[in-house]
C-alpha positions in Angstrom: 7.0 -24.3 24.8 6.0 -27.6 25.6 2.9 -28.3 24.1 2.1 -31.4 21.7 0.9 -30.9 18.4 -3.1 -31.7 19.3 -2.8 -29.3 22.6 -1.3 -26.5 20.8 -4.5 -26.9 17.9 -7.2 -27.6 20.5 -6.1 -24.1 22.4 -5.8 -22.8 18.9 -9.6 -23.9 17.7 -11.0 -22.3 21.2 -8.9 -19.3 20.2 -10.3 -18.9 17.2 -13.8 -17.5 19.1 -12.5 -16.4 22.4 -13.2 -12.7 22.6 -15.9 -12.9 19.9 -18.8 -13.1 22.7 -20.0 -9.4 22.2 -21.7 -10.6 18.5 -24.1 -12.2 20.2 -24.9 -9.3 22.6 -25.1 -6.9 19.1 -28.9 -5.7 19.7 -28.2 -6.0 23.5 -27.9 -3.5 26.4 -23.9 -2.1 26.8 -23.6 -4.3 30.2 -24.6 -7.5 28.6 -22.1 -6.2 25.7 -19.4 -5.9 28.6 -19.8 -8.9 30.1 -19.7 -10.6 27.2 -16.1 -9.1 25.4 -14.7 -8.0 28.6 -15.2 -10.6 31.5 -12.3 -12.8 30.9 -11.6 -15.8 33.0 -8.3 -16.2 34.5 -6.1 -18.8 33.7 -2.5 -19.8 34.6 -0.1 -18.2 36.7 1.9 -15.9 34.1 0.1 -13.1 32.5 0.9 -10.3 30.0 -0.8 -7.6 28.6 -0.2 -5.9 25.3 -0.5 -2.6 23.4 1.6 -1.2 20.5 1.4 1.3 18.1 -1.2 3.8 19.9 0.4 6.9 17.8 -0.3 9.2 21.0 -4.1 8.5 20.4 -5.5 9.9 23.9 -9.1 10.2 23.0 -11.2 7.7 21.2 -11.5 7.3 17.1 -12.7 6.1 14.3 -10.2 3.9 12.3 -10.7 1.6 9.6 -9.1 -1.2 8.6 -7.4 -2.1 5.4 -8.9 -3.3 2.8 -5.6 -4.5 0.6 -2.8 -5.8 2.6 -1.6 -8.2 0.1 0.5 -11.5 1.0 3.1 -12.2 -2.1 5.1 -16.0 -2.3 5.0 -17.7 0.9 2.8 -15.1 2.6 -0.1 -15.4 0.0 -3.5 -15.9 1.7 -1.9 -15.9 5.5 -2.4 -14.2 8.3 -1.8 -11.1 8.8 -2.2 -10.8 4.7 -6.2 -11.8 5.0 -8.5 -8.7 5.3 -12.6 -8.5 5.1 -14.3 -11.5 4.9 -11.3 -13.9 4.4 -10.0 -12.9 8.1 -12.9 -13.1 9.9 -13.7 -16.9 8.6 -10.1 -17.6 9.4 -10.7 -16.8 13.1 -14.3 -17.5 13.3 -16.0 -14.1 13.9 -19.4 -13.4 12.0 -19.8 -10.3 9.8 -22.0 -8.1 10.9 -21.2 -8.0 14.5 -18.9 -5.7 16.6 -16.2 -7.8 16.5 -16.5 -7.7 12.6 -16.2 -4.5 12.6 -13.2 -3.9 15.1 -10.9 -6.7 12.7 -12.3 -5.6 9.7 -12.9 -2.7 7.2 -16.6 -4.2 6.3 -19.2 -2.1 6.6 -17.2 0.9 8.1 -19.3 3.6 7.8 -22.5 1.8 9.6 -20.7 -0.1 12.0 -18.6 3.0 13.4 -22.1 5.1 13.7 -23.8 2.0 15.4 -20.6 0.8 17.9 -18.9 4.2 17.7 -15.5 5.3 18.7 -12.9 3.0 19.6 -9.7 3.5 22.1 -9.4 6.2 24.2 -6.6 6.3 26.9 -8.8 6.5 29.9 -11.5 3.1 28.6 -7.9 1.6 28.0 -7.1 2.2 31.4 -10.5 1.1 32.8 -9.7 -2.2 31.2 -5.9 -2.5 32.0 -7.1 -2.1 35.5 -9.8 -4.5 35.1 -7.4 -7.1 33.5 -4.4 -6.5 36.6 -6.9 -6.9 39.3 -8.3 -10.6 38.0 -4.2 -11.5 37.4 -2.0 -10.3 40.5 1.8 -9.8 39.4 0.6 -9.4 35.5 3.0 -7.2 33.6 2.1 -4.2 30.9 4.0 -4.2 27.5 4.1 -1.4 25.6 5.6 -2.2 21.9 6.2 1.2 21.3 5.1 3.5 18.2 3.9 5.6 21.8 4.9 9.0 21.8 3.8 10.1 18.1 1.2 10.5 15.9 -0.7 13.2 17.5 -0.5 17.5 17.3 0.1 17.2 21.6 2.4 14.6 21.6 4.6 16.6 19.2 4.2 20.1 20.9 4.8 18.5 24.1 7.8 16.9 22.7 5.9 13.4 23.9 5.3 14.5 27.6 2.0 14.1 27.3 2.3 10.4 26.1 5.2 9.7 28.9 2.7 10.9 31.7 -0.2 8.9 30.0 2.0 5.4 29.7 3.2 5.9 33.9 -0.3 6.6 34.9 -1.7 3.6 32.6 0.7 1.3 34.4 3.4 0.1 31.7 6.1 -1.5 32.8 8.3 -2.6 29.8 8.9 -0.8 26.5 10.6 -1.2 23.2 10.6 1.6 20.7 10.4 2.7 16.8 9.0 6.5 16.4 9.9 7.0 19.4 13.2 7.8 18.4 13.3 10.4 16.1 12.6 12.9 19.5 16.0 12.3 18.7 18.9 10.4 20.9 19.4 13.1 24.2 14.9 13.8 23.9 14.9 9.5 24.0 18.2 9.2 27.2 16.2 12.1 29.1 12.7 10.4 28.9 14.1 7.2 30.3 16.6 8.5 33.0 14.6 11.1 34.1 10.5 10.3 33.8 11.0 6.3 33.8 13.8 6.0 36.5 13.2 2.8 37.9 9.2 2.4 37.2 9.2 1.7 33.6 12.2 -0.3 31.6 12.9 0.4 27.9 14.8 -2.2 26.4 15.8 -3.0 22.9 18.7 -5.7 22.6 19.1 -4.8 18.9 20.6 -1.1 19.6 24.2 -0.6 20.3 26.8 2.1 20.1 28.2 3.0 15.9 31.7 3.4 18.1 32.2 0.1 19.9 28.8 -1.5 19.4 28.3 -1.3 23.5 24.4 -1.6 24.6 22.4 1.2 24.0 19.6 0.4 26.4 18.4 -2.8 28.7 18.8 -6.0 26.2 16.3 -7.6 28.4 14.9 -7.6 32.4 13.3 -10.6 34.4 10.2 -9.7 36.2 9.2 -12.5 38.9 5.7 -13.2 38.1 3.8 -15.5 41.2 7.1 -17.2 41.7 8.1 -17.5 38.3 10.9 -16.0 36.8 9.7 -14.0 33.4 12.5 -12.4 30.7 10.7 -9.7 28.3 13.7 -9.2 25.6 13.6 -5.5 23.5 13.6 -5.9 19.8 13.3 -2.4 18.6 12.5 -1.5 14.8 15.7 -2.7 12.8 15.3 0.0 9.8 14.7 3.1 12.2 18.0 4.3 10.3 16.2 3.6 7.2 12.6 4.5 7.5 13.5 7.5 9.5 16.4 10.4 9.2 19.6 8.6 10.3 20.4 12.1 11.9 18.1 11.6 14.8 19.9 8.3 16.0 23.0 9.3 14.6 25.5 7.0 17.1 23.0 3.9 17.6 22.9 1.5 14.9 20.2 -0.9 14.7 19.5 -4.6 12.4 17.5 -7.9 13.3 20.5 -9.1 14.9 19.3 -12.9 15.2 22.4 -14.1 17.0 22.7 -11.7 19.2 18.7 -12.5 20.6 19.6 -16.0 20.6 22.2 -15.1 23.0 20.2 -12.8 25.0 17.7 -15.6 25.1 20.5 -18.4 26.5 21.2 -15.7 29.1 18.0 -15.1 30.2 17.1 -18.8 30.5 20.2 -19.3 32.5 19.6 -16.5 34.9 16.8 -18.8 35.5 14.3 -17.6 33.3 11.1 -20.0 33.2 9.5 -17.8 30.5 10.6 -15.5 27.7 8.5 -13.0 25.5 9.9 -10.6 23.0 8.6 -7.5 22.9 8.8 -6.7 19.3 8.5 -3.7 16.6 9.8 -5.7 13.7 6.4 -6.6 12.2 4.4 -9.5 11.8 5.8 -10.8 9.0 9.8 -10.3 9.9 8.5 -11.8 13.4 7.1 -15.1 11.6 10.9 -15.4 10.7 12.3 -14.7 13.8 10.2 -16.9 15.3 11.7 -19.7 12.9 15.5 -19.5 13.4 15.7 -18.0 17.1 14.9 -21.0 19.7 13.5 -20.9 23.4 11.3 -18.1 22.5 7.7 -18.5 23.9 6.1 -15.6 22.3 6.8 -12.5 20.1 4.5 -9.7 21.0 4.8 -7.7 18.0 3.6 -4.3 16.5 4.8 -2.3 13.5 2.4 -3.2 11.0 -1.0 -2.7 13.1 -2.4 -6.1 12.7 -5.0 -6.5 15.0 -4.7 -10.3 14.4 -7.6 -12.3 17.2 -5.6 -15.3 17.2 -2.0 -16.1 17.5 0.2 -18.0 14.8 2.1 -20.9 16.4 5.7 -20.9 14.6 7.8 -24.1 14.8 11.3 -23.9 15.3 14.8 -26.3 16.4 14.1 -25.5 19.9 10.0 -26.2 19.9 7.4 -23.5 19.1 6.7 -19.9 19.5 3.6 -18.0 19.3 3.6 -14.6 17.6 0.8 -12.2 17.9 0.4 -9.0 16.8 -1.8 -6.1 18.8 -3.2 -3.5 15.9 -2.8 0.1 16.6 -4.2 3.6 17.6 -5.1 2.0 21.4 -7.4 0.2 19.6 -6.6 -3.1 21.6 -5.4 -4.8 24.2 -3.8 -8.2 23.8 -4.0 -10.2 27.0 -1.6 -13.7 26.9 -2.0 -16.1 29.6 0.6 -18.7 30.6 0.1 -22.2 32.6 3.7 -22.7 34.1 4.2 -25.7 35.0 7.7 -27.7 36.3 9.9 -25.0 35.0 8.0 -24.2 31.6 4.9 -23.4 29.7 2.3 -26.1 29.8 -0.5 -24.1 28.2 -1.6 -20.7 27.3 -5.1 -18.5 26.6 -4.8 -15.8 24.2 -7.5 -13.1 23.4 -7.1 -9.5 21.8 -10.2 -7.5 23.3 -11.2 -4.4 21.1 -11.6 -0.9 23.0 -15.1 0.1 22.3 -15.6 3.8 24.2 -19.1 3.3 24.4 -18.8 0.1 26.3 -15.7 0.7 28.6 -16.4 3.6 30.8 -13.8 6.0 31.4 -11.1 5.9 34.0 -11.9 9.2 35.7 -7.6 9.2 37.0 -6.6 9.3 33.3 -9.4 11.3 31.7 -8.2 13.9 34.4 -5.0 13.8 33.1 -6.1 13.8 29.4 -8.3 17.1 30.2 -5.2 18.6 31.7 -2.6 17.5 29.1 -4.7 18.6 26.0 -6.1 21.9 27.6 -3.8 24.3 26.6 -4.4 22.8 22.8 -7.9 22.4 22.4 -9.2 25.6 20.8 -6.3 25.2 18.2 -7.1 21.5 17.9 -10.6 21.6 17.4 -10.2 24.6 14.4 -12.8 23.6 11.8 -10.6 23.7 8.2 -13.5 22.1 6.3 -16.0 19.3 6.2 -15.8 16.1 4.5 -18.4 14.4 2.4 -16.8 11.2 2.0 -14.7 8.7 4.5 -10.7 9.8 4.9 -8.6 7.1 6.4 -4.8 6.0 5.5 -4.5 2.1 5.4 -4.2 0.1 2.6 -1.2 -0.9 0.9 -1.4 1.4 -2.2 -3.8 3.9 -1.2 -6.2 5.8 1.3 -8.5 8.7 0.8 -6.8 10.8 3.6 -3.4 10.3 1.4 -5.2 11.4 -1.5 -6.2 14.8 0.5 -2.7 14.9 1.1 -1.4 14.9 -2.8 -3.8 16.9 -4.2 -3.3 19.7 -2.0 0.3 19.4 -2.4 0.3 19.1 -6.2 -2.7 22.4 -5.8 -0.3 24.5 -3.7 3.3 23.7 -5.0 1.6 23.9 -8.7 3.2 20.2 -9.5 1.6 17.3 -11.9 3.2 14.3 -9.5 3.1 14.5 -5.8 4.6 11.5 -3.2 2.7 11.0 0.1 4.7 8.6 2.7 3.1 4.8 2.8 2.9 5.7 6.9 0.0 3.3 8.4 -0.4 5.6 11.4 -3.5 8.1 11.1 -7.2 8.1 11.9 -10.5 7.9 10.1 -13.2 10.2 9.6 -16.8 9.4 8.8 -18.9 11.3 5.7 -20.3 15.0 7.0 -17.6 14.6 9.9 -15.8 18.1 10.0 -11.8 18.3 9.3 -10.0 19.9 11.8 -6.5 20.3 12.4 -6.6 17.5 14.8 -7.3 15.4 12.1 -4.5 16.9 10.3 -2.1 16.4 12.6 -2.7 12.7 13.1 -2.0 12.1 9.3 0.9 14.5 9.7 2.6 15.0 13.0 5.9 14.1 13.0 9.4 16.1 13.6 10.3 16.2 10.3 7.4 17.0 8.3 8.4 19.3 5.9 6.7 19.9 2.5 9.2 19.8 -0.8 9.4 20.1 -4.2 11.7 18.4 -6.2 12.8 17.9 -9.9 13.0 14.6 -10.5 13.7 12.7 -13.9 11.7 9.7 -15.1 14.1 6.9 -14.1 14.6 8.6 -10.7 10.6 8.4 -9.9 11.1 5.0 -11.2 13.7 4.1 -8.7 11.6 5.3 -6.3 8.9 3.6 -7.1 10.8 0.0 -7.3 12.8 0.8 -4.1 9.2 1.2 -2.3 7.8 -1.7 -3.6 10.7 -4.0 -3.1 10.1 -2.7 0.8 7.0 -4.0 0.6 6.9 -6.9 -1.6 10.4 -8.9 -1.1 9.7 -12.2 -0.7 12.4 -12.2 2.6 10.5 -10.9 5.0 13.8 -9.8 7.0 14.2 -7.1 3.7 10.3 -5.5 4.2 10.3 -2.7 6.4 7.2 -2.6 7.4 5.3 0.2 5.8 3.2 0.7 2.8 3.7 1.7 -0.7 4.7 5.5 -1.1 1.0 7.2 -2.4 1.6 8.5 -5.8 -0.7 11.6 -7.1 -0.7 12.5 -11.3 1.4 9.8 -12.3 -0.4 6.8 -13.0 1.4 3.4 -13.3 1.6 -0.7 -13.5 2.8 -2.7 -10.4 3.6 -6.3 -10.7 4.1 -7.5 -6.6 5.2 -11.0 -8.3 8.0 -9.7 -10.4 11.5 -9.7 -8.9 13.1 -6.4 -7.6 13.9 -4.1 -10.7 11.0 -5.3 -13.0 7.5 -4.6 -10.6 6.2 -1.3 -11.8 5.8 -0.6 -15.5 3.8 2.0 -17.9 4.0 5.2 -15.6 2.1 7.6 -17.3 1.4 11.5 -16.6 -1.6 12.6 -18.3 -1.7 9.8 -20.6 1.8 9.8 -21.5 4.6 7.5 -20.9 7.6 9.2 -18.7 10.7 10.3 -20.5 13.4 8.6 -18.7 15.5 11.5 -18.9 13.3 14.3 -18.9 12.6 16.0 -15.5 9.6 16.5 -13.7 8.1 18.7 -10.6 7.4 16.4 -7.8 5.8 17.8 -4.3 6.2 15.5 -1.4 6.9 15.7 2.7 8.7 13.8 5.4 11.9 13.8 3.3 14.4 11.7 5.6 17.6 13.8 4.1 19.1 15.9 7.0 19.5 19.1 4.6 15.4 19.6 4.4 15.7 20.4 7.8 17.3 23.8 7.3 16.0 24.6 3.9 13.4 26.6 5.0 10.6 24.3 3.6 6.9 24.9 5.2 5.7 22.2 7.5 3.1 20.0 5.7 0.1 21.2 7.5 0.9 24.7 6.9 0.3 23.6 3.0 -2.9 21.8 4.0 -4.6 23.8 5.9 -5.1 27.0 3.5 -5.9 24.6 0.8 -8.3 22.9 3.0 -10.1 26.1 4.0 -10.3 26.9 0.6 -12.5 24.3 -0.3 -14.9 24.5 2.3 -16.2 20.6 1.8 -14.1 18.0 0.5 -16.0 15.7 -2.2 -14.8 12.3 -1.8 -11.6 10.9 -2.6 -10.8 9.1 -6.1 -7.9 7.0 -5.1 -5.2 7.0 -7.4 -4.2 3.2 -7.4 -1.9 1.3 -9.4 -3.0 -1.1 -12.1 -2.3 -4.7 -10.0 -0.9 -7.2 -12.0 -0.6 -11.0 -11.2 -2.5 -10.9 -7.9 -6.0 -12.2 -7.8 -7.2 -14.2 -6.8 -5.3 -13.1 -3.3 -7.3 -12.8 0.4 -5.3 -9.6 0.7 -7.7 -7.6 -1.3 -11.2 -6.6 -1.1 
């Protein structure tokens, strides 16, 4: 990009309130509301729109944002490690406003009853449609982290998402969960429902054999005359993160030199503007966006930061703007590009929340939901029990919906430590809300859900433990993958994020007593990535659940069980 130093923070002040309009329409009627968040000039002559990380999230939700997402070493007190009140002042948006409340966890409860539900398929459409017609030739990127996270997307093996993202109007995609449909679920999707409409690419997957391609490195879209390249970067740990079984003859990696490469090509097919379309997360993206030149924005998604403003990266070749687009359908980024003599003279960025009570329905795609989700609704909508206090998964040690999760496990499987996933994907419920299996399903759905019990010594559970963390607190973001730190139920424990890899978590303790290293204990957990658990017979873990949850009738709320932080504050990471 091309902009001097005082351009770049002039857009980047006017950024800091664009999109924050509806504050001052808080007490006001829901058309003044919509004008205000939702009329959004055009600009430029290059436009792209942005959603990641839905998690098959047809109808509208609650969701509430984290309240620790801590930032160690460089990272410390930066976007996208502020939450609360330190993010909001950092992009000028006034607490106690609707756009407060879509960025931040403050005041959940109140704020969800007063602005309700956010996202919802058909609003989203209703506003993608809104945001084409006032930008002819404007493109749809979908950062993938689509097709799961919901009980219909995974009994429809994702057909219900695939019919959702064509009718919505996508026309790129890159990919994470999407994968573990597994490899001939993710080839049939794309030759047979995509054809020629929609382009997956992903120029960080190639062949375990001779390292050929997997899908589309990259297309070039013509975009009112100008030539626009939107590069794949897929998720580099899906391997990892994910059974290695489902994608067993892709590998997958960062791959810096070969996006550099892709880049080169792209610019000398005559490309005038390059995006990435990213599932990396914010933070590997910051470093990306650092070493890989002739970039002009990273549109990333991963780690469901719904950051309002972009952070402008400099780099040998000029800058790079990296954004990052939340999750659940919650959002929709829209980027705006002056082209001007070849390249980017200027840009406009604003991420406009999805409020469902504002945004009317698209009556094409609420059609489609109706039709999609009828032949599960009466199973959906099964009441398993009421909940007297909020249940929702983010935070980066912690939620109370992950706390449901371990103790029924360590209830039903009769163990004194149980391991819930650090998954950020799942939805919120508000106090005297009922749990039903819908609900349980978004904290659980995935193909390989299965519920285990396992003996494990104390060093093992230690290992663990450190392994996790390291994920999550290397000071390289290219070794972090992304997620959150694995819930922990009985045991409790010490965790330095400061210390080096090895040495972070300390005094683990089960019922007041430190863990023998070499005696063994009974450890229930799900999601196990090994490929024997998927013929061993296990229960999936909402069959667990669900009697458990029955049982009780009304869930009391959640005590988190939370590490004892050392070395942190003060930190804008944490409430």
């Amino acid at each position: 990009m091309s902009l001097s130093k005082r351009e770049f923070m002039q857009v980047l002040a006017a950024a800091g309130v664009a999109g924050m309009g509806l504050q001052r329409y808080a007490h006001a009627d829901s058309k003044s509301a919509d004008n205000a968040l939702y009329d959004l000039p055009k600009f430029g002559n290059v436009s792209f729109l942005h959603m990641t990380d839905c998690h098959a999230q047809l109808n509208p939700i609650y969701f509430r944002e984290p309240s620790v997402n801590l930032g160690i070493g460089a990272m410390k007190n930066q976007r996208p490690h502020l939450v609360g009140e330190h993010l909001l002042k950092s992009v000028g948006v006034r607490p106690g406003t609707a756009s407060a409340h879509a960025f931040s966890y403050l005041e959940f409860e109140s704020a969800a009853k007063r602005y309700g539900k956010v996202g919802g398929f058909a609003h989203l459409a209703t506003l993608v449609k809104r945001m084409k017609a006032s930008r002819p030739g404007s493109l749809l990127l979908d950062g993938g982290d689509t097709w799961q996270g919901s009980g219909t997307s995974l009994w429809t093996n994702a057909q219900d998402m695939v019919e959702a993202c064509k009718l919505l109007g996508v026309d790129v995609m890159t990919g994470h969960w999407e994968f573990t449909y597994g490899m001939d679920r993710v080839k049939e999707i794309i030759e047979k429902d995509f054809g020629n409409k929609l382009d997956f690419v992903a120029q960080n997957v190639k062949t375990t054999d001779f390292g050929d391609p997997v899908f589309k490195p990259y297309v070039i879209r013509e975009m009112n005359g100008v030539p626009c390249a939107i590069i794949g970067q897929a998720f580099p740990y899906t391997p990892i993160a994910n059974p290695r079984y489902m994608v067993a003859d892709w590998s997958f990696g960062i791959q810096d030199e070969n996006l550099q490469a892709m880049v080169d090509e792209a610019r000398g097919k005559g490309a005038k503007v390059v995006v990435v379309l990213s599932h990396n997360g914010m933070d590997v993206d910051l470093k990306m966006a650092s070493r890989v030149r002739g970039i002009d924005a990273i549109l990333g998604g991963h780690t469901h930061d719904g950051m309002p403003v972009p952070t402008i990266v400099e780099n040998a070749g000029g800058k790079t703007l990296v954004t990052n687009a939340g999750s659940n359908g919650k959002f929709l980024g829209v980027l705006d590009f002056d082209v001007k003599e070849g390249k980017v003279s200027d840009f406009r960025y604003r991420l406009m929340p999805i409020f469902s009570n504002i945004l009317p329905a698209d009556a094409e795609m609420q059609a489609l939901i109706t039709k999609v989700r009828a032949p599960y609704e009466a199973k959906l909508g099964e009441v398993l029990a009421r909940t007297d206090g909020t249940l929702y998964r983010r935070g980066n040690f912690n939620g109370t919906g992950d706390q449901l999760l371990l103790d029924a496990m360590m209830a039903m499987q009769d163990c004194p430590i149980a391991f819930s996933p650090g998954f950020r994907w799942g939805t919120s419920l508000l106090p005297g809300q009922d749990i039903t299996r819908e609900w349980l399903m978004d904290m659980t759905a995935t193909t390989y859900s299965y519920a285990t019990v396992t003996e494990m010594t104390g060093s093992t559970i230690k290992t663990v433990l450190e392994d996790v963390a390291d994920n999550l607190f290397n000071p390289d973001p290219y070794y972090q993958q992304g997620g959150d730190m694995v819930r922990v139920g009985g045991l409790r424990y010490r965790c330095d994020p400061t210390e080096k890899a090895g040495s972070r978590i300390t005094e683990m303790r089960l019922n007041g007593q430190l863990l023998d290293a070499d005696k063994k204990y009974k450890v229930a957990g799900w999601a196990p990535v090994a490929e024997e658990a998927k013929s061993a017979g296990n229960k999936q873990i909402w069959e667990l659940v669900e009697p458990w949850l029955k049982d009780q009738k009304v869930i009391a709320p959640r005590k988190l069980n939370e590490p004892e932080l050392l070395n942190v504050k003060p930190n804008d990471g944490i409430a």
